[in-house]
Wavefront OBJ file of the C-alpha trace (Angstrom):
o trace
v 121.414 149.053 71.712
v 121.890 145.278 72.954
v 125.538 145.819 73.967
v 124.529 149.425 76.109
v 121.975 148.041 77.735
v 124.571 144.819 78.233
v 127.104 147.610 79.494
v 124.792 148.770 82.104
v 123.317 146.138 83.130
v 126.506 144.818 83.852
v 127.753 147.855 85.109
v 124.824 148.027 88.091
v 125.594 144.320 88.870
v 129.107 145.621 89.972
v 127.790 148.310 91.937
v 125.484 146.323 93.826
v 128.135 143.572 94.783
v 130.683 146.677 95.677
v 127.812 147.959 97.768
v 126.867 144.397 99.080
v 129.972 143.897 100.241
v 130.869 147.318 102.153
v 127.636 147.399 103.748
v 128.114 143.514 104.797
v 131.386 144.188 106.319
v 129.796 147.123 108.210
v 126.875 145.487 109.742
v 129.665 142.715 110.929
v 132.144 145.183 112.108
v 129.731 146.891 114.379
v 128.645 144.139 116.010
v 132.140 142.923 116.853
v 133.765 142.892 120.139
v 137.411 144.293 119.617
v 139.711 143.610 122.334
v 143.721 142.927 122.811
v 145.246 143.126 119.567
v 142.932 143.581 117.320
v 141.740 147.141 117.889
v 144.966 148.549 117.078
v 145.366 146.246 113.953
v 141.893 147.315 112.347
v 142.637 151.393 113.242
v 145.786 150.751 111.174
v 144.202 149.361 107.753
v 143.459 152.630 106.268
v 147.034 153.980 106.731
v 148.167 150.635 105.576
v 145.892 151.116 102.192
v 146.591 154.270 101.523
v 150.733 153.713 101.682
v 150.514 150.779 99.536
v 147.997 153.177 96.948
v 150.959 155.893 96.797
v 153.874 153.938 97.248
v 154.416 152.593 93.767
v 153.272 156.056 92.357
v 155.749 157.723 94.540
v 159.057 155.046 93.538
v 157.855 155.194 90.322
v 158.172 158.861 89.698
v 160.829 161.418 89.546
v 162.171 164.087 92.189
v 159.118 166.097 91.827
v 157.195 163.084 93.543
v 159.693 162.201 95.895
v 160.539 165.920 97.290
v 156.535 165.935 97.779
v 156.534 162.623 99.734
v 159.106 163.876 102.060
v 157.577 167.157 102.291
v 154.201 165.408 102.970
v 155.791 163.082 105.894
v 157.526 166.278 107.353
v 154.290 168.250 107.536
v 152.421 165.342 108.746
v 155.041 164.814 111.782
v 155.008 168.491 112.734
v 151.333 169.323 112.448
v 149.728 166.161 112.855
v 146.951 167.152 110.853
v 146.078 164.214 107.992
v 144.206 167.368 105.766
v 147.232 169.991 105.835
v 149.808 166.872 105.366
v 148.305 165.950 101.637
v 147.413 170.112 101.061
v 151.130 170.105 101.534
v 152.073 167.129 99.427
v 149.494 168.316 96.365
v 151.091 171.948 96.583
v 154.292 170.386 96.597
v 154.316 168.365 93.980
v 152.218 170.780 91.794
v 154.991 173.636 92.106
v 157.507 171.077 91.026
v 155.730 169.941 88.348
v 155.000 173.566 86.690
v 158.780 174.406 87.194
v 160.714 171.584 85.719
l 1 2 3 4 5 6 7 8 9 10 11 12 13 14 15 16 17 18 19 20 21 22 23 24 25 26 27 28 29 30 31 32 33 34 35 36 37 38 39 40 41 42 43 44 45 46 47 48 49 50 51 52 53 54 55 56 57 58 59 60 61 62 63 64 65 66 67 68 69 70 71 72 73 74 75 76 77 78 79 80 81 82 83 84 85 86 87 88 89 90 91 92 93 94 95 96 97 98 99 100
């Protein structure tokens, strides 16, 4: 009983400092000026994240992964649309998967 409420406790701790930290970095963001060089920069991050999230995933797998990554970069260049791009990619990779 000790060591659950131990878990938990430790647990919410985590979740508050996640939270604590997000919501910090919002109220500062917000109340930034962003001019010159650093607009562009910050409107880049997520991309940024999400490429270095996949990346290893992606090099690390086999054709099935890599046929979806192009397919998802092809679809994202000729519709521009972020939502069909990864419908594409998870489709993709999902056919491959059931048929090798």
């Amino acid at each position: 009983m000790a060591e659950a409420a131990a878990t938990a406790l430790a647990v919410a701790g985590m979740a508050a400092v996640t939270y604590a930290t997000r919501a910090a970095g919002l109220f500062l963001v917000n109340r930034l000026r962003l001019a010159g060089r650093w607009e562009p920069f910050l409107q880049s991050i997520p991309g940024t994240v999400l490429v270095s999230i996949l990346a290893p995933a992606v090099l690390a797998g086999g054709p099935a992964e890599w046929l979806a990554a192009a397919a998802t970069v092809a679809a994202s260049l000729r519709f521009r649309s972020l939502p069909l791009a990864l419908a594409v990619g998870l489709a993709v990779v999902w056919v491959l998967r059931r048929i090798t």
